[in-house]
N, C-alpha and C positions, 0 to 999 in steps of 0.2 A: 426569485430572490435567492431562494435555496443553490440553485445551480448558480448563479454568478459568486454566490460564497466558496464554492468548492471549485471552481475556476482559478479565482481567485487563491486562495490556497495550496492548491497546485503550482501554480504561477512562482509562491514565492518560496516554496521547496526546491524548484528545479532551476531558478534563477541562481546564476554562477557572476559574482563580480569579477568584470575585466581585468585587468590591471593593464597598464599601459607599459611599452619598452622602455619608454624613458626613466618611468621607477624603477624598473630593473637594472638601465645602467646607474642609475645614481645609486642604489643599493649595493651594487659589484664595486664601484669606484671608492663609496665607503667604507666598503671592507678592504680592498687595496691599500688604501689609507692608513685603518687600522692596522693592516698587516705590516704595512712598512715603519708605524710607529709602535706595535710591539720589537721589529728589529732594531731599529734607532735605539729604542728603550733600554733593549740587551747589554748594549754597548756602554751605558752611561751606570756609574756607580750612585742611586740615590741619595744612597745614606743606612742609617737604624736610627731607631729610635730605643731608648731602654725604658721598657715599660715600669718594671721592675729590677731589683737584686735578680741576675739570672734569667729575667725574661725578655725578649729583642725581638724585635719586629723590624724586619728589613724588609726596604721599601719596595725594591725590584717585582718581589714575585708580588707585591698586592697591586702594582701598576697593571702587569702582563693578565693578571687574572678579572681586574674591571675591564680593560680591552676586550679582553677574550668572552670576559660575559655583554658586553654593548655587542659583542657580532656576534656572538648566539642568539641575540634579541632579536637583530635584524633579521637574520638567516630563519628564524621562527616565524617573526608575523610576516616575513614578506616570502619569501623562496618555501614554505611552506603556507603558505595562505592562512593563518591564524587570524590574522587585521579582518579579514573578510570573512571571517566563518561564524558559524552559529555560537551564542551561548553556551551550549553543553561542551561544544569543542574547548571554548577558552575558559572554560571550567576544569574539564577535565587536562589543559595544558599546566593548567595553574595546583591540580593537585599532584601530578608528577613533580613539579618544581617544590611543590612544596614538600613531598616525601626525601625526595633528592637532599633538601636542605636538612631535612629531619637526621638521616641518616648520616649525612658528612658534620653534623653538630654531636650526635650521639657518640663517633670515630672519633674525634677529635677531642670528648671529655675524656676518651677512656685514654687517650694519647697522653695528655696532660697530667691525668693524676694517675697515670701505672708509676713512675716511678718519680715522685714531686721531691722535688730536694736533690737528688742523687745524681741530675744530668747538669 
């Protein structure tokens, strides 16, 4: 019993999931896709929105940057095998992402209130 536990275990350490060609072209075609409607995107004026007196959020770059974060997603769990990896792996994917976020949240309050009123 001992020894088929440690078979077994072994087993599913060295076990590597396949991935099949066809997700990979459906995953390159998706990015295609995406790539040709961030170009489309470029071209078209969305709009602003004024959130406030002096504060505007234009629509363009928040389009081109959900785009751009859906094919970083892809490009993560598929062309680097995240979808198929162990727990630790997509733990530790998820605490980069989440420093990543930490740090472009912490640049961008200091952005905001350096000089509040005066731009």
């Amino acid at each position: 019993m001992q020894q088929h536990e440690e078979e077994s275990i072994e087993f599913h350490e060295s076990h590597h999931h396949i991935v099949s060609p066809r997700v990979y072209i459906t995953i390159v075609l998706a990015l295609l896709v995406a790539t040709g409607l961030t170009v489309w995107a470029s071209y078209i004026d969305l709009g602003e929105w004024h959130i406030a007196p002096g504060i505007t959020l234009f629509w363009n770059p928040v389009v081109a940057l959900a785009i751009a974060a859906t094919k970083m997603i892809l490009v993560v769990l598929f062309f680097m095998h995240v979808k198929y990896s162990s727990k630790l792996t997509k733990l530790t994917v998820g605490a980069g992402l989440f420093t990543f976020l930490i740090l472009v949240g912490m640049t961008l309050s200091d952005y905001f209130t350096r000089a509040w009123g005066r731009w």
